[in-house]
C-alpha positions in Angstrom: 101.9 228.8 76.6 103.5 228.6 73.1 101.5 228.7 70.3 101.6 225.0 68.6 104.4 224.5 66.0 103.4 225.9 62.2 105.4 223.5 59.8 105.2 220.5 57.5 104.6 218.2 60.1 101.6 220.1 61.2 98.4 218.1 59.1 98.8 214.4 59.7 99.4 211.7 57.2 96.2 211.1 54.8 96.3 207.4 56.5 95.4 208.6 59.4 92.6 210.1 58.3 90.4 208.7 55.7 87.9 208.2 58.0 87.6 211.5 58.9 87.7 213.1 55.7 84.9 210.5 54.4 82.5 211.2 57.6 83.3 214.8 56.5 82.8 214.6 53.0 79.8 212.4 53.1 78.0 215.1 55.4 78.4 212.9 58.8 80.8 215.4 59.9 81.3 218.8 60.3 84.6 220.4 58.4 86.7 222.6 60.3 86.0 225.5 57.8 84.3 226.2 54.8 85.9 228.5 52.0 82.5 229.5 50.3 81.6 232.5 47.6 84.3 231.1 45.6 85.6 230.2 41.8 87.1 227.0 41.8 91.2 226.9 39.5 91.0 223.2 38.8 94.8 222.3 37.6 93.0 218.2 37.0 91.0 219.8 34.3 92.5 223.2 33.6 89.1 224.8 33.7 87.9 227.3 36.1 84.8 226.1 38.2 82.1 228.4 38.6 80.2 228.7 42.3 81.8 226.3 44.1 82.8 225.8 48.1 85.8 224.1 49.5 85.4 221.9 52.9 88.8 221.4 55.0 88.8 219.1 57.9 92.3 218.2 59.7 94.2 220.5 57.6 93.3 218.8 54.6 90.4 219.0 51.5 87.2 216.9 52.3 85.6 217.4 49.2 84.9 220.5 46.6 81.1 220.8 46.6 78.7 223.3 44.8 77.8 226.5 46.4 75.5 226.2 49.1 76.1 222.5 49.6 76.7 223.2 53.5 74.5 224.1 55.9 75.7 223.4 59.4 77.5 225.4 61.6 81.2 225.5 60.5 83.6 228.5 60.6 83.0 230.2 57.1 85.4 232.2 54.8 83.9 234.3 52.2 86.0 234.1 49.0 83.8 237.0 47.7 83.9 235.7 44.2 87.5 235.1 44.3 89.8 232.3 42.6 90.4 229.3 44.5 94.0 227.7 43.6 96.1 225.1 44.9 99.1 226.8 46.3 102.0 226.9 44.3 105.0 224.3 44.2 108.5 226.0 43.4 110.3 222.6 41.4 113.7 224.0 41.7 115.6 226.8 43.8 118.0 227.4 46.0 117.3 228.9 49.3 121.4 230.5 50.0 120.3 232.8 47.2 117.4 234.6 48.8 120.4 235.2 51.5 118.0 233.6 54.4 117.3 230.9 56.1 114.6 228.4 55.4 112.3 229.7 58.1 112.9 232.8 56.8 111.9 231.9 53.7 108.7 231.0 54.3 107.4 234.7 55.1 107.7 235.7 51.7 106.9 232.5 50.4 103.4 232.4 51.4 103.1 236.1 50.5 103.2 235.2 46.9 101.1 231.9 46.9 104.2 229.0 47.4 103.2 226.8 49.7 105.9 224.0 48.8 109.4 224.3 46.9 111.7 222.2 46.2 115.6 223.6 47.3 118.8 222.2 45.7 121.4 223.4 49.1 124.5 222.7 47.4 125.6 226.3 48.4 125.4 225.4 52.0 127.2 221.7 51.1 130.1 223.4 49.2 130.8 225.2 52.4 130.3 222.7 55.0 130.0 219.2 53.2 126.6 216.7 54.5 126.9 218.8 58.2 125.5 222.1 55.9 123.0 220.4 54.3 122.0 218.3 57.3 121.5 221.9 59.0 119.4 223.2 56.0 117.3 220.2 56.5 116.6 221.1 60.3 116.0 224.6 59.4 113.2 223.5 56.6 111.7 221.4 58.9 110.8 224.1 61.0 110.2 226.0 58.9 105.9 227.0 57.7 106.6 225.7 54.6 106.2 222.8 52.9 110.3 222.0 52.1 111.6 219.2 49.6 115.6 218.4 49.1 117.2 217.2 45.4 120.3 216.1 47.0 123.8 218.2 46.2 125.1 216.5 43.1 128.3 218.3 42.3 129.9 219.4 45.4 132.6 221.0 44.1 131.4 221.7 40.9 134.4 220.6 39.1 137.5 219.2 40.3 139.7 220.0 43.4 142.5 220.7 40.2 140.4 223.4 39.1 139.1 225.0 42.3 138.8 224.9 46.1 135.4 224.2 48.2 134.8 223.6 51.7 132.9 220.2 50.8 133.3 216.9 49.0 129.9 215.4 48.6 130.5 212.0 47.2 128.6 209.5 46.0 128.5 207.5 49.0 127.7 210.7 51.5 124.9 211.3 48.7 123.4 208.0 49.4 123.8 208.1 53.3 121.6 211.7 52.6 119.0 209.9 51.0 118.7 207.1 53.4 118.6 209.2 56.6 116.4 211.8 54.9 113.1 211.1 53.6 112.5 214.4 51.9 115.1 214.2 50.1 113.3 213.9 46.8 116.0 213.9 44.2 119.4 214.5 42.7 120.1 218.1 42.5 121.1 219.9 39.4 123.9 217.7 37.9 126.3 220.8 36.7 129.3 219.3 35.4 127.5 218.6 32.3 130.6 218.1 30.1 131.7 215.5 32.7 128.6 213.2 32.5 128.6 212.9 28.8 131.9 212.2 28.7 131.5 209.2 31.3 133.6 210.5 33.9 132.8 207.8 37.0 132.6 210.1 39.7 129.5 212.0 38.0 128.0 208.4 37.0 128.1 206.9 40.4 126.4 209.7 41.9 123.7 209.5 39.7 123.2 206.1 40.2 123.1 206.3 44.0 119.9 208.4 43.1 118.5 205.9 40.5 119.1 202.6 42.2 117.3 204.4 44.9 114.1 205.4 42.7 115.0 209.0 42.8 114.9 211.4 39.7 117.7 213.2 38.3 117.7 217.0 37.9 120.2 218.6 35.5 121.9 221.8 34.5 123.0 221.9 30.5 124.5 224.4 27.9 124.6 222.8 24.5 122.3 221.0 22.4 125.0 218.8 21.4 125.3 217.2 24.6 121.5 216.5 25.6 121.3 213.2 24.2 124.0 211.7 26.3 122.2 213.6 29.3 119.1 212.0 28.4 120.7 208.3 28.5 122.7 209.3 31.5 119.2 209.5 33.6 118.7 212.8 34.2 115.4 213.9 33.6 114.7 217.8 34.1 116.3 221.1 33.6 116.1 225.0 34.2 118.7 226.0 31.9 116.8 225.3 28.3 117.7 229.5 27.3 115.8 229.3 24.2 112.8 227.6 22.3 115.3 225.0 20.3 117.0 223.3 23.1 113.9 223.3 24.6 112.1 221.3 21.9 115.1 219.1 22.2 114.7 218.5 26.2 111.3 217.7 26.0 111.1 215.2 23.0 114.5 213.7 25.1 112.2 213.0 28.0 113.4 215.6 29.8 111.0 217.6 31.7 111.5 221.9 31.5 111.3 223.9 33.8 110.6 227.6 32.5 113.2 229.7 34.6 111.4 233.2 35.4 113.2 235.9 37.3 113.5 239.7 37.1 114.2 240.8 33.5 117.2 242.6 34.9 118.8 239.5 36.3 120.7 236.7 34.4 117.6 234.5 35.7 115.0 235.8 33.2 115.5 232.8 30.1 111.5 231.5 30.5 110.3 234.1 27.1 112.6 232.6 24.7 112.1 229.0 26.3 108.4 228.6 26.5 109.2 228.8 22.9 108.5 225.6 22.2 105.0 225.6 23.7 103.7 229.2 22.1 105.6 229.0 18.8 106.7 225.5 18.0 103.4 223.7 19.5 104.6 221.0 22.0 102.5 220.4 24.7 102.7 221.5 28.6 101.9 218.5 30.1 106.0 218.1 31.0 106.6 221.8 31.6 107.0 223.7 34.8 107.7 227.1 36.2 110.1 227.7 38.6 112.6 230.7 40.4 115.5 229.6 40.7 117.5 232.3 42.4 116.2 235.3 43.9 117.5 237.8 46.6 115.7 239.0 49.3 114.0 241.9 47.5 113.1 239.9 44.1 111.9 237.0 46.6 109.4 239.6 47.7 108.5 241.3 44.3 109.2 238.3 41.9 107.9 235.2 43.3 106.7 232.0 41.4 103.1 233.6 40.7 105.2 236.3 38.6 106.7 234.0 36.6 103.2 232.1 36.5 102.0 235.2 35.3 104.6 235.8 32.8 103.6 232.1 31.4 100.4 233.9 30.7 101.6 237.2 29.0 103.4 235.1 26.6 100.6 233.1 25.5 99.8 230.0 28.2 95.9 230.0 29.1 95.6 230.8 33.0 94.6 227.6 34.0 97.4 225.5 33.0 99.8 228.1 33.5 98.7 227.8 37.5 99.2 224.3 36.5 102.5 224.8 35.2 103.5 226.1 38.7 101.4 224.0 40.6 100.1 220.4 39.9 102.9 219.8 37.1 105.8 220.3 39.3 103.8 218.1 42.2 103.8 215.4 39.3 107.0 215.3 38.5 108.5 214.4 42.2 105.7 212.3 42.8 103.8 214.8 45.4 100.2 214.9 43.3 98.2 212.9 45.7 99.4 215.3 48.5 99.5 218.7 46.9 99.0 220.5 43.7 95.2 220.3 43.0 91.8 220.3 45.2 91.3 217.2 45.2 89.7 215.2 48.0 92.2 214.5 51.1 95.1 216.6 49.5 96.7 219.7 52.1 94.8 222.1 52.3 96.9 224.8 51.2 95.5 227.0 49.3 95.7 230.6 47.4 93.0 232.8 46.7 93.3 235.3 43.7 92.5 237.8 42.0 91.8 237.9 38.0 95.0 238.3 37.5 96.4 235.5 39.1 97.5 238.1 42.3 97.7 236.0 45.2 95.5 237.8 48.3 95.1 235.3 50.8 96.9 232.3 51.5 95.6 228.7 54.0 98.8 226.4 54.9 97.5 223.3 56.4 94.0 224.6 56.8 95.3 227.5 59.0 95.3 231.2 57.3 98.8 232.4 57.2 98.0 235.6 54.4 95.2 237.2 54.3 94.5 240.3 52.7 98.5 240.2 51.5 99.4 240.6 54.9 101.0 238.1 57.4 98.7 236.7 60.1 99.4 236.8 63.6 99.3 232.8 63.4 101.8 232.8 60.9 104.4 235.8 62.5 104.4 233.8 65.9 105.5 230.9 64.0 108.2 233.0 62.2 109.7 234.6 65.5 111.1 231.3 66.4 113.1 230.4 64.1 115.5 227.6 63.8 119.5 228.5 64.9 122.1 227.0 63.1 125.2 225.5 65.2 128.3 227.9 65.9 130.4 225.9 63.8 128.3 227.0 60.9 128.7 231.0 61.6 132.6 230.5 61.5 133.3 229.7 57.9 135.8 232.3 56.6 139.3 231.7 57.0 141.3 233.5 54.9 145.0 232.5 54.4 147.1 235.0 56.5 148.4 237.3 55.8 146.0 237.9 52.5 148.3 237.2 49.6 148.2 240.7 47.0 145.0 241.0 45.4 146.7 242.4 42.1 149.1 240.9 39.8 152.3 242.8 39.0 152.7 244.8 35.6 154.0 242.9 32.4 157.0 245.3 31.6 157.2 243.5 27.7 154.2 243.5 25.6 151.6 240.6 26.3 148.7 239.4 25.7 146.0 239.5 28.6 143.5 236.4 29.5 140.3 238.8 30.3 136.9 238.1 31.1 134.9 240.3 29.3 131.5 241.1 31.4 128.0 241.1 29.3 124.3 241.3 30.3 122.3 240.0 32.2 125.1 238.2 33.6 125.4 234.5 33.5 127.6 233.9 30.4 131.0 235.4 30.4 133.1 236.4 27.1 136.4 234.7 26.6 138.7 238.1 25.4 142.4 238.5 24.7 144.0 242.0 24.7 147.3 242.3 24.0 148.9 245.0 26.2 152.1 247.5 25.7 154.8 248.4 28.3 152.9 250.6 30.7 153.7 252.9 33.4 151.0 251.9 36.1 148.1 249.9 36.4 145.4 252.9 36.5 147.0 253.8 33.0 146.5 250.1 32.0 143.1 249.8 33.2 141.6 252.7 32.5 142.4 252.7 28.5 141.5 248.9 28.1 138.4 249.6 30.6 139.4 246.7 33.0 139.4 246.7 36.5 141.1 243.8 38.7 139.3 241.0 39.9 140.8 238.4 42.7 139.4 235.3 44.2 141.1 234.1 47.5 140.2 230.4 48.8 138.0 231.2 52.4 137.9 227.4 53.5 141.2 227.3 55.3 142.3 224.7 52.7 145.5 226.1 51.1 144.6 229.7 50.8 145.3 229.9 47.1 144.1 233.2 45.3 144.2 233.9 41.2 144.3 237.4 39.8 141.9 238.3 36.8 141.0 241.1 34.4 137.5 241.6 34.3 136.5 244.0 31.3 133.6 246.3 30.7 132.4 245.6 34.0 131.8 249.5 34.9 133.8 249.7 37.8 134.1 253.5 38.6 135.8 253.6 41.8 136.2 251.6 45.2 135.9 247.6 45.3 133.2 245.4 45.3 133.1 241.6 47.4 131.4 238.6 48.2 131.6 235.5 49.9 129.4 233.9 47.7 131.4 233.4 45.0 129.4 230.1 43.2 129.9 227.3 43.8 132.6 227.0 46.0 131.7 230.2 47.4 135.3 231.8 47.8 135.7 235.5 48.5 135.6 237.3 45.1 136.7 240.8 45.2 137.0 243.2 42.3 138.6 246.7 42.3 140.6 249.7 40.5 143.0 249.6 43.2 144.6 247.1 46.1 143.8 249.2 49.2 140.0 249.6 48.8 140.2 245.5 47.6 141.5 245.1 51.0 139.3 247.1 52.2 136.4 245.0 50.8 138.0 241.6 51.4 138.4 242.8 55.7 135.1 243.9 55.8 134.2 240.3 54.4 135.8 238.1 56.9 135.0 240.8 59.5 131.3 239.6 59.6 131.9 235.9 58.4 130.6 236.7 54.9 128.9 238.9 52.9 128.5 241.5 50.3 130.1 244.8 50.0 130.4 247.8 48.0 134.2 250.1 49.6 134.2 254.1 48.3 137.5 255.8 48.9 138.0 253.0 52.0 135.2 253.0 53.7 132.6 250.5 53.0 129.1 252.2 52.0 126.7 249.1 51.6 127.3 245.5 53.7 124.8 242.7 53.4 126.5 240.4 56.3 126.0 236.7 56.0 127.5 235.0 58.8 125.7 231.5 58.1 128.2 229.8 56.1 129.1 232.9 54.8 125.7 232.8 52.8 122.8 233.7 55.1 121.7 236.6 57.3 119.6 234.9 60.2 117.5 238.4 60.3 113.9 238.1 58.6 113.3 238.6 55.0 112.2 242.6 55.6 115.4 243.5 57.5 117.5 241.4 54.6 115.8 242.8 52.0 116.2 246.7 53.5 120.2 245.6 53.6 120.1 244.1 49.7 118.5 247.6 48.4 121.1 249.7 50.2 123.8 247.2 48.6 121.9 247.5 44.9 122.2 251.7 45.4 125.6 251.5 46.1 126.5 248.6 43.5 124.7 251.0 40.9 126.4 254.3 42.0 129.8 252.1 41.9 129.1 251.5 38.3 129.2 247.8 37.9 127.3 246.5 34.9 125.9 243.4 36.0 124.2 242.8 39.1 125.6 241.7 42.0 124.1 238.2 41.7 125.5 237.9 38.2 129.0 239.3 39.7 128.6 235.8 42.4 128.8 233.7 39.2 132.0 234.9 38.0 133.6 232.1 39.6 131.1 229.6 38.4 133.6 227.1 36.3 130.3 225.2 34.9 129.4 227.9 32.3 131.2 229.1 29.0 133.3 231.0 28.4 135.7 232.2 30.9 136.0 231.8 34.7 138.2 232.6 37.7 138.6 230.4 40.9 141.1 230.4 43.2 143.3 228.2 41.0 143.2 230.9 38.4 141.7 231.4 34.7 139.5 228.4 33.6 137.9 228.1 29.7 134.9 226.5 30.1 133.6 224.0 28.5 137.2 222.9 27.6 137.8 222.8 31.7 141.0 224.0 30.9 143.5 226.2 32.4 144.9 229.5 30.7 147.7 231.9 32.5 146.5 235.6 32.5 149.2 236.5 30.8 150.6 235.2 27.9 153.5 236.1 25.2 152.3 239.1 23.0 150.9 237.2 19.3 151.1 239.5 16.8 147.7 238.5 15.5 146.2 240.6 18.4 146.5 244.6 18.5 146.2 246.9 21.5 142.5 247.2 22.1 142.5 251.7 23.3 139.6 253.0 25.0 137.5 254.2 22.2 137.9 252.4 19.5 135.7 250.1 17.7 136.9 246.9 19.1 136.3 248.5 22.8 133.3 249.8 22.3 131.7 246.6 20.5 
């Protein structure tokens, strides 16, 4: 026989069992289990509760009771002095990142203490429109995790002008979401800031198809300038405050933050100049959050939301109502505290025990013991072996225009001025750079003294097969070709390269497996992350993914490339400055405006050599 089902629906509805809980909490009844020898992390109090014992009955908390308090016959867990938490609640993230599905997910998940996150799948619905995130919804609910939608807000992230996606999520398939899907909390990230303080009515009647519903509004904003119009547009939480002032400016806007942590290597890593406003300026945490993001499969493993937790405590935030911060405050703000995010009496019982340092050890989802001793249980990896399968249409998303138009533009033979993208660290901002070019013999001549390499993004959606040429500069590109299909947010195929054939190369060995990632030496390709869901997930467990995603970093290392491959994704990304490249070609950002790559030489810009000051700054 089966083992029963592991997954949200798992603990029944607190109405149905008050009675229970009461009998249980009023010592009628016997609890299920007893976690006893244990320090209780109350986030209602931000305090840590000395000598205290937890009773679960149903899946849920009965009551939190001094130490010693029971003395019947109930299964007991010896917390050995440990820290008793509320498991952690992710606010914002997006699942197509981690490259795995949502059952997937919830292995690594629960290794680090999450018991609930909250997922914005517009990834999934830029590829295949409401069908994708209808399937991500499926997958989450069978998933051993607790798995909350914001609804796609800006599928495609601009404007069909400007780029090509595989989906059109308008206002009114937004509403039908949120009608036929109860868990959809939300409005996801509203990216086309620019758009929504200007008044544009597509972005204003999506967002009231979440407010006239009684959702909130989640947002996505560069700019100071622009967060009062945000503010009066509805939206009411961000993860992209990058520093302490805009920060101070969100929260006294009414706009909750959300401290973005992520490996320092990454473009994800803005939550030490943000919590800014907390450590250095002295605004309080009550609206402030802690949250991932985007992680791959490895930094889902090594970097989850307890790291950034933790982080919240190196730079300055007591433990307590930093645990908050990633726990109880994010349950708040969707409306979840009665159900999760503190111990109180008839919440979920899922629970985290640490260590002093906040180290998650062992992990209780529903009641049932998932992690324990940071290893998965047997409970929870029979649960994981069945994971939900997504429909064929969804593993045949590439379609490439044929035949594949060139992947390089042809030499200027007059002097001209070049539209480039120069590349900087960590990765999310891109630098707006014009180089004005002599007559040159060959392209490996022209790039090699201006130290650009090509880049190329081809539509993969079957919708027109357009494909723009760039220059990407400073990017590090040694030899071979590097390509994805995860090119945000429409997710075309992005291929840079020193020369066509190994682009090609790259680009085959993409549509080959129906998406993925790819590093091409001297024709051959030497790393290959394949993602045949939607051309964005692996349906392979998060070890097996994250074995593929170190091979790939080696090899995107070795290659040369200056930014990581996740930053290399976001080229594409026509939402934030400077510069951008989509299949419709070179887009200035936030003008959303359209430049050629190559313009008349202007004799107010020299040559840039290999060398010299300007290439080197």
């Amino acid at each position: 026989m089966s083992p029963a089902p592991l997954n949200r629906f798992s603990v029944v509805p607190l109405a149905q069992m008050t009675r229970r809980l009461a009998d249980v909490a009023s010592g009628r009844a016997e609890p299920d289990l007893v976690i006893a020898g244990a320090r209780v992390l109350s986030t209602y109090s931000d305090r840590i509760l000395p000598e205290r014992e937890v009773w679960i009955a149903g899946g849920r908390i009965a009551a939190v009771k001094p130490a010693g308090s029971h003395r019947g016959g109930a299964a007991r867990f010896d917390a050995g002095g440990g820290l008793i938490a509320p498991g952690l609640v992710d606010p914002h993230l997006h699942i197509e990142s981690s490259m795995i599905t949502a059952c997937a997910y919830a292995e690594a998940a629960l290794l680090n203490g999450t018991t609930t996150i909250v997922c914005d799948s517009h990834e999934i619905g830029n590829v295949l429109d409401a069908d994708g995130v209808a399937w991500m919804l499926e997958d989450a609910r069978a998933a051993a995790l607790n798995i909350y939608l914001t609804v796609p807000s800006t599928v495609p992230a601009t404007t069909p002008k400007l780029e090509t996606a595989g989906g059109d999520l308008t206002a009114e398939k937004i509403a039908a979401l949120f009608d036929a899907w109860p868990e959809a909390l939300g409005l996801g990230e509203k990216m086309d800031f620019v758009a929504v303080a200007e008044g544009d009515p597509r972005a204003h009647a999506i967002i009231a198809a979440s407010l006239s519903r009684g959702r909130p509004v989640s947002g996505h904003i560069y700019g100071r300038d622009f967060v009062a119009a945000y503010a009066a547009s509805g939206v009411t939480d961000t993860h992209e405050a990058i520093d302490r002032d805009i920060a101070d400016d969100l929260l006294d806007a009414g706009i909750w933050i959300f401290l973005r942590g992520g490996p320092p290597t990454t473009p994800w890593h803005s939550l030490p100049k943000a919590i800014g406003t907390v450590v250095d300026y002295g605004a309080a945490w009550k609206r402030v959050c802690c949250c991932t993001d985007d992680r791959d499969a490895v930094d889902l493993l090594a970097y989850g939301l307890d790291w950034v937790v933790r982080e919240a405590v190196r730079m300055g935030i007591p433990k307590p109502a930093a645990w908050s911060m990633g726990s109880l405050h994010p349950a708040t703000r969707y409306g979840l505290d009665g159900e999760i995010g503190g111990l109180g009496g008839g919440r979920r019982a899922d629970l985290v025990l640490l260590d002093d340092d906040l180290v998650p050890q062992s992990t209780w989802y529903g009641g049932e013991l998932v992690v324990e001793n940071r290893t998965i249980t047997p409970r929870l990896d029979a649960a994981l072996s069945r994971p939900y399968r997504y429909p064929a249409r969804a593993y045949a998303t590439v379609h490439l225009p044929v035949p594949v138009p060139s992947l390089i533009p042809t030499l200027p033979e007059a002097p001209c001025t070049v539209n480039a993208i120069r590349t900087t660290l960590p990765g999310i901002e891109l630098v707006h750079e014009r180089i004005t070019l002599d007559p040159a013999v060959d392209w490996p001549t022209t790039l090699a003294e201006n130290d650009l390499c090509h880049v190329a993004v081809v539509e993969r959606h079957g919708l027109g097969g357009h494909a723009a040429h760039g220059l990407l500069r400073a990017f590090g590109l040694k030899r071979g070709a590097v390509a994805s299909s995860v090119g945000h947010d429409s997710h075309n195929l992005i291929v840079a390269g020193l020369n066509e054939a190994d682009m090609r190369v790259a680009v085959d060995a993409v549509a080959a497996h129906q998406g993925g990632v790819c590093v091409v030496e001297d024709g051959a390709v030497v790393a290959m992350v394949p993602l045949p869901v939607a051309g964005l997930l692996s349906d392979k467990r998060v070890g097996a993914v994250a074995e593929e995603v170190r091979a790939l970093k080696v090899a995107w290392e070795r290659a040369g490339c200056t930014i990581p491959y996740m930053g290399f994704n976001l080229i594409p990304l026509s939402v934030i400055p400077q510069i951008r490249i989509t299949d419709r070609g070179l887009v200035l950002v936030p003008e959303m405006r359209q430049v050629p790559l190559f313009e008349p030489a202007s004799k107010s810009f020299r040559p840039i050599r290999a060398g010299s000051r300007a290439a080197s700054g």
